[in-house]
Structures are given as C-alpha cells and as structure tokens.
C-alpha positions in Angstrom: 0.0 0.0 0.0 2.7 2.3 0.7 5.0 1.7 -2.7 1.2 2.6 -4.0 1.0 5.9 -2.2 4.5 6.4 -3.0 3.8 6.1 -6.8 0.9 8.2 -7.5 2.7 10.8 -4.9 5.5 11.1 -7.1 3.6 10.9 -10.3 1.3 13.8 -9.4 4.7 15.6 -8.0 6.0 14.8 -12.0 2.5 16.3 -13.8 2.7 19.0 -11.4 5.5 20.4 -12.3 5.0 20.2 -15.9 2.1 22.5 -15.3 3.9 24.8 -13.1 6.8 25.1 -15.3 4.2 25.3 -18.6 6.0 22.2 -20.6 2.8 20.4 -20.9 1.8 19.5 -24.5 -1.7 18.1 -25.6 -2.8 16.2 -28.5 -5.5 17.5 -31.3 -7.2 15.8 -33.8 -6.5 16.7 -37.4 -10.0 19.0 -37.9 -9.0 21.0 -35.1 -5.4 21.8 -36.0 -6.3 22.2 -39.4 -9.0 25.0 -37.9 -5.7 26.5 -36.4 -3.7 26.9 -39.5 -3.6 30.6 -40.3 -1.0 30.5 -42.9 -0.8 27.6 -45.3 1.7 27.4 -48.0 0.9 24.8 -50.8 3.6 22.2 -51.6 5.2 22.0 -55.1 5.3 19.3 -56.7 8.3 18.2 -58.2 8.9 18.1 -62.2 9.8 14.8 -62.4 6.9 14.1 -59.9 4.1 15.5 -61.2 2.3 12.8 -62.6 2.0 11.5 -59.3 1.1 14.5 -57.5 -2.8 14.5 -58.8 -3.7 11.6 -56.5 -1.5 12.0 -54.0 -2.0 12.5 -50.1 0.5 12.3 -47.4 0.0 12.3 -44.2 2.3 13.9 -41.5 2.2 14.2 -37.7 3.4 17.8 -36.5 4.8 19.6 -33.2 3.5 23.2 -33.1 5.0 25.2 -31.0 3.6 27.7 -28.0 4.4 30.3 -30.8 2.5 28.4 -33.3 5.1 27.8 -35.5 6.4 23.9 -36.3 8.8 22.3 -34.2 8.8 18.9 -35.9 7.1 16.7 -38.7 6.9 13.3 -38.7 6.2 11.8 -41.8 3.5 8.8 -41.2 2.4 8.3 -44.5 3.4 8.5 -47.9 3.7 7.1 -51.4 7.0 8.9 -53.1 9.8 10.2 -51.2 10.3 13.0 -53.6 6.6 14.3 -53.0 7.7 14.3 -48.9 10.1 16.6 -49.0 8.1 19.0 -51.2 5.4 18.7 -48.4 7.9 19.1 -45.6 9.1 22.1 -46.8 5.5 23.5 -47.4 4.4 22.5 -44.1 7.7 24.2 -42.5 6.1 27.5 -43.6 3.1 27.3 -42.3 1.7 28.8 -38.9 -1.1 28.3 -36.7 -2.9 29.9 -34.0 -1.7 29.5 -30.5 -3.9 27.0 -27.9 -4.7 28.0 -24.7 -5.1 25.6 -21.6 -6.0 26.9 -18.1 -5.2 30.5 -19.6 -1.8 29.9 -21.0 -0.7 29.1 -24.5 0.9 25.6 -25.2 2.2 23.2 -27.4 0.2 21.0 -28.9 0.6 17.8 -31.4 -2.1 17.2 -34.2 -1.8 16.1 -37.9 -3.2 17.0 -41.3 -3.1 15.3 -44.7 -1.8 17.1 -47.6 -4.1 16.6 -50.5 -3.4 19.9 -52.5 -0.3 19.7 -54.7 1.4 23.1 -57.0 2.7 21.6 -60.2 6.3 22.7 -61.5 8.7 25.1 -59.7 
C-alpha cells in the first residue's frame, strides 16, 4: 500500500510540475489543428513528380510550437519520397494559432493530410 502511495505521490509531483513550469503538450485531432492553420503554403510538386502529385495524399504528424510555429514533422504516411520533401518544406512555412489551456498558451501535437499539390517550380 505504501509503494502505491508512493507512486501516484510522485507521479502527481512529475505532472505537477509540468504545469507549473508550462511544458505540458496536448494532442489535437487533425480537424481541429487544421481550424488553427492561419498560414498555409501549398507544396510543389516536383517536375519529375508531377504525374503522381494529382492523386497523392500524405500524411504527417506535427509539433507546433507555444508560438504556433512547427517544431517537428513526422512523416507517417506516404507514397513517393520525392513528394515528402516538397510537403515538408511547405508545411515548415506554415503557422497556426496559438492553444490555450487553463489561460496559458501551449504546445500541442495534431496532424493534417496534404491533398493539395502546385505543379512545377
């Protein structure tokens, strides 16, 4: 019983002070962060790639910042390598609006699926 009281003492000690020191990051599904995006940039599709680009979608998991820029992208799903880095680039661009918890902006993890291609530089 102790080692129980022990443990959720010290976990509630651990959350705790990710609050107090504002570190904590939540998780939003893709509809919402994609509500947040206030600046998207389009990715260009390769010339060698473009054939490919009309039924392409790739899917990536991002990091956005307190600021609401991106931290990190995590590819999680895609077809041609050559079509991820066009996306990655894009997505590195783009900004979103901040999210509040309890009053104070945090960082937050959502994803989106790029189904919009540019073709040609």
């Amino acid at each position: 019983m102790r080692v129980l009281v022990l443990a959720v003492l010290l976990c509630s000690l651990a959350l705790g002070d990710l609050e107090h020191k504002g570190e904590s990051r939540v998780y939003l599904s893709e509809g919402v962060g994609n509500r947040l995006v206030m600046h998207r940039v389009r990715p260009t599709c390769p010339d060698d790639a473009c054939s490919q680009c009309e039924a392409a979608e790739l899917v990536l998991k991002l990091v956005i910042n307190k600021n609401g820029t991106v931290k990190q992208i995590t590819v999680v799903r895609a077809g041609d390598s050559r079509l991820a880095g066009a996306a990655l680039d894009a997505v590195r661009q783009w900004r979103y609006g901040r999210y509040m918890l309890n009053g104070s902006p945090v960082e937050y993890e959502t994803s989106t699926t790029i189904k919009s291609w540019m073709c040609g530089a």
